[in-house]
N, C-alpha and C positions, 0 to 999 in steps of 0.2 A: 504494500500500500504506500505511496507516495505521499509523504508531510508536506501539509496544504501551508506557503507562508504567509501570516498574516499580511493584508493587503495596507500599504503606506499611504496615506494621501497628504499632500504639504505637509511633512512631518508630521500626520494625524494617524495614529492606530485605528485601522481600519474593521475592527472586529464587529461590530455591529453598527445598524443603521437605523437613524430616525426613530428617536425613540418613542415608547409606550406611554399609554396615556399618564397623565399627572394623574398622580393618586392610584395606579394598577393597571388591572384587564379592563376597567371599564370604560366603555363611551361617553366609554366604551360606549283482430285485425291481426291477416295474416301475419305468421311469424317463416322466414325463412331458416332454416333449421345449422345450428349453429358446429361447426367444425373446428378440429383442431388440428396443431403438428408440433410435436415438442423440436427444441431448439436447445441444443447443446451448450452450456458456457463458455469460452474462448478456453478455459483450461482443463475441458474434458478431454478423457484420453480419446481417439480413434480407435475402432475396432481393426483388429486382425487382421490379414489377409486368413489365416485360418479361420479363425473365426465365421467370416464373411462367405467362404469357402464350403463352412457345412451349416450354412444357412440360407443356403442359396435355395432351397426349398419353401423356406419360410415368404408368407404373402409380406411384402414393403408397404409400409402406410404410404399413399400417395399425397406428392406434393399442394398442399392446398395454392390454389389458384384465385386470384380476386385482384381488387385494385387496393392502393395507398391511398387513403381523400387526402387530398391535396388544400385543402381551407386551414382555419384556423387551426383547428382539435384534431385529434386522433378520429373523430368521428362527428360527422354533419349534426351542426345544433338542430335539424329536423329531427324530431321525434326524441329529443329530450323531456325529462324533466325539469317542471320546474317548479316554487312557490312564489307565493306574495309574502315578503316580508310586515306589511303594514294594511291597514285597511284602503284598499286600491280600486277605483273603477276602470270595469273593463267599459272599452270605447269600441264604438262604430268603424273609426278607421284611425289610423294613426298620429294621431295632434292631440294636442288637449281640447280642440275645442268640436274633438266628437262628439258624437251623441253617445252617451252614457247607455249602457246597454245594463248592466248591474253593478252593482257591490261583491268585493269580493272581500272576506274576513280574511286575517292575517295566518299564515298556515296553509292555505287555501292552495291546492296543487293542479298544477295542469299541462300539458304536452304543449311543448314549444312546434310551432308549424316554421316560422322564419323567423329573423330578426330586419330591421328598415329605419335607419334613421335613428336610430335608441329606441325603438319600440319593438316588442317584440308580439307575433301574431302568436295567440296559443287558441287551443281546443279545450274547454272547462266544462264539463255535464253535458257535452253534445250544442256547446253553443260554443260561436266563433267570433273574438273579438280580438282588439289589441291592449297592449299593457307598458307602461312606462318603464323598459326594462332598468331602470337607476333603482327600483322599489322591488326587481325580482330576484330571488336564489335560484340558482341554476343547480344539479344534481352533477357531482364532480365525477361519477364514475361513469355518466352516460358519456362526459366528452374526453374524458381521460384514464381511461381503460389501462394503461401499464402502470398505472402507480398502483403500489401496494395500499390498502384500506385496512387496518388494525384501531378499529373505533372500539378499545379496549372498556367506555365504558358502557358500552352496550353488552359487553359479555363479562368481564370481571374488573372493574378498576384498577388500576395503578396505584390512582392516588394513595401517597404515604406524607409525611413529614418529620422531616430530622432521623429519618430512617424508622419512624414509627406508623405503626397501621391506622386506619384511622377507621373507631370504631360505624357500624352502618353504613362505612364508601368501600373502603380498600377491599376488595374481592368480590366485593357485589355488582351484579347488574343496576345502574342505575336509572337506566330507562332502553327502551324498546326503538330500534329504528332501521330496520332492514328487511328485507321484501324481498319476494322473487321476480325478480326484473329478467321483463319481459324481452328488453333490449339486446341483454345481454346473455341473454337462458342460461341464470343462473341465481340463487339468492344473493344479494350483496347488500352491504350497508350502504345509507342515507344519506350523503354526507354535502348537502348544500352550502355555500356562499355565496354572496352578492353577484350577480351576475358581471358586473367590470372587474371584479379580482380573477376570476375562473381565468382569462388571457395570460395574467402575472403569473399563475403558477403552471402554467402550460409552457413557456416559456424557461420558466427552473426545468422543468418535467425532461424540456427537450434536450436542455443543457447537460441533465445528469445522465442519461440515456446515452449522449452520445462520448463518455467514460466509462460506461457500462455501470453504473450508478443508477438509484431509483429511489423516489420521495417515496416517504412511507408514512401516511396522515393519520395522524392518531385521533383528530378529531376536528371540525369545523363546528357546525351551528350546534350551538348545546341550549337546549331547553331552561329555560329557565328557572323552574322548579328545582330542577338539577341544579344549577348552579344555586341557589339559597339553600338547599339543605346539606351541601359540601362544606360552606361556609361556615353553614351554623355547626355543622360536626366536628369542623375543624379548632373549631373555637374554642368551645365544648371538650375538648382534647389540649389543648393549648394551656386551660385554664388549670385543670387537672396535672399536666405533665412540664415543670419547668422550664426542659429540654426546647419541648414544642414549640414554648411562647417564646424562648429567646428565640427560635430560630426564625421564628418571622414577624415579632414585633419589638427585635433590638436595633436602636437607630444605625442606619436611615430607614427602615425597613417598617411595612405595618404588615396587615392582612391583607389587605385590598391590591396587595403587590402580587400577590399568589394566586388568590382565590379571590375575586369580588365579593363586597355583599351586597348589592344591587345588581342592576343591568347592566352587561359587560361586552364586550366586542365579538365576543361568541353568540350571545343573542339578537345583537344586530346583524351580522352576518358579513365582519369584513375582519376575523383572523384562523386563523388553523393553526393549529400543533401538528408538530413535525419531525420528520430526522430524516437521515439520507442511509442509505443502505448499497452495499455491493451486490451486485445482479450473479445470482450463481446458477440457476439453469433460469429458461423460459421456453415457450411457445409462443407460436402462431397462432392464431385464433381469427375466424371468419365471422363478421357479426353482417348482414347483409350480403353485399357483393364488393365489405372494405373487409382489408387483411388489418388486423393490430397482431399488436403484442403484448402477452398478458405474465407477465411474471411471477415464477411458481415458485422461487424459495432466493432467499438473500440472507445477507450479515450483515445486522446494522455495523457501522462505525461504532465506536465507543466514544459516551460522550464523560464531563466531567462527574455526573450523576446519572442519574436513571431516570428516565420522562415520571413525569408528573411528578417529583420530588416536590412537597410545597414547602418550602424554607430558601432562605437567601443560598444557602449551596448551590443552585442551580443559578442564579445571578451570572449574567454575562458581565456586569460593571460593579462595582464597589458602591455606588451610590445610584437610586434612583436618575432617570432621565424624562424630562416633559415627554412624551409619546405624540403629543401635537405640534412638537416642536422637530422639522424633516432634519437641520444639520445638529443637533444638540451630542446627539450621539457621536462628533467626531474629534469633541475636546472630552468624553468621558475616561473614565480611569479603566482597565481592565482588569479585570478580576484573575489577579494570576494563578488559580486552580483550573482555571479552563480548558476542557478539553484543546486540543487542534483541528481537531476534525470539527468543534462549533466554525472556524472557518471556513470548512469548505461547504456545511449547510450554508452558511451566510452568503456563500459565490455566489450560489445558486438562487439565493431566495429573494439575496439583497443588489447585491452585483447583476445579476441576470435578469431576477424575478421584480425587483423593483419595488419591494417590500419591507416593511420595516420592524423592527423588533422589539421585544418589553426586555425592558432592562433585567426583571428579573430571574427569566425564566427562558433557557436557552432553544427551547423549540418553539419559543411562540413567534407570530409573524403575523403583522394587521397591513391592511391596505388603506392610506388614507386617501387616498386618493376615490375609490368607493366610497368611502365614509363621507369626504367633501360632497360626493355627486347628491347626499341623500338632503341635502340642506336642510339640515337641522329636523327632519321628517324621518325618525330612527323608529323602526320595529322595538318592541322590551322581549319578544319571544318565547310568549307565553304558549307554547303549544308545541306539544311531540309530532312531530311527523312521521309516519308511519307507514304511507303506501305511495309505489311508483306510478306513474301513467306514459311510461316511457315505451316505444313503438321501435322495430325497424329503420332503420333509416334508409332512403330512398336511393 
């Protein structure tokens, strides 16, 4: 593995970008039948000529045949999913000053048909309109199928702090958000964000992909609910365990740095957690008449701690950083336990991806630049999402 060196700018340590919010994470129909071809790692061995020799009997998987889409994504935003972040009229045609066709409540999912202008045309209950795509989450596995999805707390938590469990999070399911997508004919998790970020990390995506690298999202849009009863767990444990409380509320450091207790950028819908991982086999995989690539087993990097650590350990800077503030992070201090490989996430997410990061916690990454689109009109993300309407792509 090649040591990533940190990136200089005007004698500025380049470890992370653009920091996290002040005060923390807060603002914060037919199916064509789906084929595969596994794909070796660049360090697998070749078989034999022996080998090969008395298997010459044996039937060969045939080479699947299709096209690359050539747009933005891995795969045509026709027939994605998607939501409304906030309570949104669907319109007539594409302006604001269509004619209002309904209300859609926030949660509200529906099949992307095109995008025009910043609006996007979707299909909602058999009715067809358009939407102001600045107020919609887009479903990240409909357009970006190679990144690995580990939305651990959909199946057992992470979450720890100061190396301690934290009683009713850490191993629990904390809510439900995965479907059998139809897209993709297969079950996958949920894992929406603001539809102008989904570009930024298609762009990391492509970046890592071609080092044989691969994002691996531990999490995007987090329920609400979720997020307050984390908080209050934590605290709850903090108050009880010394250890806990020093670890994220000794200066410069509070709660709200780790875990929010309010609305936080995971309920509006413009950061994800993350890490980058080494590609160690894959496949081909046919989803329509496009080829992707679906990646079947990796090694993450090592980072300085272990994702969702909630305590200043995971801190990428010594001190807080404004998160609204895009250059603040290029006079912060580094936190000299950090891993080296949190730079080469950073290449990718900040370098590449054009994303920016929370001071305290090395896999998180917000996009403010979504965030500005929403002017001052932010989702609180009261609601679980729980089913695809994701289609074929044409």
């Amino acid at each position: 593995m090649k040591s990533i060196a940190l990136l200089v700018t005007t004698g500025v340590l380049l470890l992370t970008m653009a920091g996290c919010q002040q005060n923390n994470e807060t603002s914060e129909s037919g199916s064509s039948p789906t084929t595969e071809t596994a794909v070796p790692s660049k360090e697998s061995s070749s078989i034999s000529q022996e080998t090969a020799s008395s298997s010459a009997s044996t039937e060969e998987t045939p080479e699947l045949t299709g096209e690359v889409y050539q747009g933005q994504y891995e795969l045509p935003l026709q027939g994605a999913t998607g939501y409304v972040s906030i309570t949104l009229p669907l319109r007539e045609a594409n302006t604001i000053q269509g004619t209002e066709l309904r209300r859609l409540e926030p949660g509200t999912g529906f099949t992307i048909l095109k995008e025009d202008n910043g609006w996007l045309q979707v299909k909602v209950e058999g009715q067809t309109g358009w939407l102001d795509s600045n107020y919609c989450m887009v479903n990240l596995p409909d357009l970006i199928p190679s990144i690995q999805y580990n939305i651990t707390n959909n199946t057992k938590s992470l979450f720890t702090s100061s190396g301690h469990t934290i009683p009713n999070v850490t191993g629990q399911m904390l809510y439900e958000s995965r479907d059998l997508n139809d897209r993709l004919g297969k079950e996958e998790y949920i894992v929406p964000v603001l539809y102008n970020m989904a570009g930024k990390i298609m762009q990391a995506q492509t970046a890592a992909l071609s080092e044989g690298n691969t994002l691996v999202i531990y999490e995007g849009f987090r329920p609400l609910p979720v997020q307050l009863n984390v908080a209050n767990q934590l605290m709850q444990l903090a108050q009880a365990t010394p250890e806990v409380m020093a670890g994220i509320a000794s200066q410069p450091w509070q709660i709200d740095w780790f875990i929010s207790t309010k609305v936080s950028n995971h309920q509006v819908g413009y950061a994800i957690d993350v890490t980058v991982a080494k590609i160690d086999t894959s496949k081909q995989k046919k989803v329509g008449k496009y080829l992707i690539t679906e990646v079947e087993t990796s090694t993450e990097y090592p980072m300085h701690t272990a994702m969702h650590e909630l305590s200043a350990q995971s801190a990428i800077y010594t001190q807080p950083v404004a998160s609204n503030d895009r250059t603040a992070w290029q006079s912060a201090v580094v936190n000299p336990n950090n891993s080296g490989n949190v730079a080469l996430l950073q290449h990718y997410l900040i370098t590449i991806g054009g994303l920016t990061p929370l001071a305290s916690e090395w896999w998180h990454f917000n996009d403010l630049d979504a965030l500005d689109a929403l002017q001052n009109q932010k989702g609180n993300g009261d609601f679980v999402l729980s089913s695809t309407y994701s289609e074929i792509p044409e």
